[in-house]
N, C-alpha and C positions, 0 to 999 in steps of 0.2 A: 480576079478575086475582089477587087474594090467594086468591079460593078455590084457582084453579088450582097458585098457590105453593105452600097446605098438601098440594094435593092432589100432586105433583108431589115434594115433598120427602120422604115416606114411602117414595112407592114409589120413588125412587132408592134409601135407605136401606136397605130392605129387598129389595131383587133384586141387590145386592153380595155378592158369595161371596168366601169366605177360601178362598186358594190353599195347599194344601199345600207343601211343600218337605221336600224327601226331605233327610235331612241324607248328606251326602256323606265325612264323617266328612274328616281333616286331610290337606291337600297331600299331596304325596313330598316327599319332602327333593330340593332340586336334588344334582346330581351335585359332586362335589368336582372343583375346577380347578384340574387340574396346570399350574406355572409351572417347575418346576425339576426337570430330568430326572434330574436325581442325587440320587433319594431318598435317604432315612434308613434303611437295613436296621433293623426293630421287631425283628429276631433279633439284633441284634448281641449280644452278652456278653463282659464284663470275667473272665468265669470265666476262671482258668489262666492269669492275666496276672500280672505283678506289677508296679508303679510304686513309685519311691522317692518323696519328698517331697524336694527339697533345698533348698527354703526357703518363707518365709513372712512375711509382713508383717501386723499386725493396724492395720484399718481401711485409710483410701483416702493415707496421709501417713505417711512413714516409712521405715527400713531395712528393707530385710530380711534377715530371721534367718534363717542356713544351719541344715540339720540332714542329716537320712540316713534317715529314718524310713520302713518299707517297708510295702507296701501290699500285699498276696499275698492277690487274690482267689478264692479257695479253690471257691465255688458261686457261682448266681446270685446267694444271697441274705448268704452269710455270706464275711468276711474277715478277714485277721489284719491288725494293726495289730503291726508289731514284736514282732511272737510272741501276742499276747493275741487271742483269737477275740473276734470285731465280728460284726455285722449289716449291710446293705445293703442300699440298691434303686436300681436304675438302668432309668431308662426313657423314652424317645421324648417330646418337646415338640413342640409342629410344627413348627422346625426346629433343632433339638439335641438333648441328652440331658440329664438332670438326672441327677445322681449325689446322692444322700446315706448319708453316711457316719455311723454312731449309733458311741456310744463310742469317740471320741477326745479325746486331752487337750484336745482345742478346745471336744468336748463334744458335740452332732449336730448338725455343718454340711450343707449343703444347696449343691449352684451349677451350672451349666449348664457342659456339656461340648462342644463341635461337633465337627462329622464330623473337620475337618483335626486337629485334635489327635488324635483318636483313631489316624487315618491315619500320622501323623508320630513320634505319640509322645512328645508334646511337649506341656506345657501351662505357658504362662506369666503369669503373673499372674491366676489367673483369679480372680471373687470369689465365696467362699462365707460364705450367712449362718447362724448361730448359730441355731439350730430347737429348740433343749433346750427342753423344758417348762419354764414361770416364766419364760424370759428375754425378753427388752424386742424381741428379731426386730433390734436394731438395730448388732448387733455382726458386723463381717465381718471376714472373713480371705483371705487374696490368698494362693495356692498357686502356689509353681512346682513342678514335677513331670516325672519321665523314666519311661519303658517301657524293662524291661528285658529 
């Protein structure tokens, strides 16, 4: 009986073949799944618009401070802040827009915009954070803002 074992456990051993496998290289990506029929137009643009700023509150507690300060987005990329040429980018999140604004007294804020505001014209309280280079990411400011 053990001969039969020794004999028996080789030639299992050696009459096993290694199966190739073709590499099939990476899934497809699934399809993206529309839930909301009212997309986001990716073409929207701020160019040619202008928004005043009529106040602002810094952090989540407090007053807010009136002002008048206008906002005249000149191209896609560039704007005036109260006459002084800025910088800009504005662009599609998966469901709003991020606006940041470089070169403002606030310094370069950052904050998400939605469809309805844009639609209305209107933006009320919204919060953008402080994005300057060296600072702490921890300072926000709350925008109310009209389309003029």
């Amino acid at each position: 009986m053990k001969k039969l074992f020794y004999i028996l456990i080789p030639v299992a051993f050696f009459s096993c073949q290694k199966e190739t496998v073709a590499p099939t290289g990476p899934p497809n990506p699934p399809s993206p799944i529309v839930t909301d029929s009212n997309q986001i137009d990716s073409n929207y643009s701020l160019a040619g618009q202008t928004w005043i700023i009529t106040g602002y509150r810094v952090g989540g507690i407090g007053s807010i401070i009136t002002t008048s300060d206008t906002l005249e987005f000149v191209t896609k990329t560039s704007y005036n802040y109260n006459g002084s040429q800025a910088t800009y980018s504005f662009y599609t999140t998966a469901s709003a827009y991020n606006l940041t604004l470089n070169y403002t007294p606030f310094g370069n804020v950052s904050g998400t915009i939605y469809q309805g505001n844009l639609d209305q014209g209107v933006i009320n309280g919204l919060k953008f954070t402080d994005i300057t280079m060296g600072s702490s990411n921890e300072t926000y400011y709350y925008f109310w803002m009209t389309r003029q």
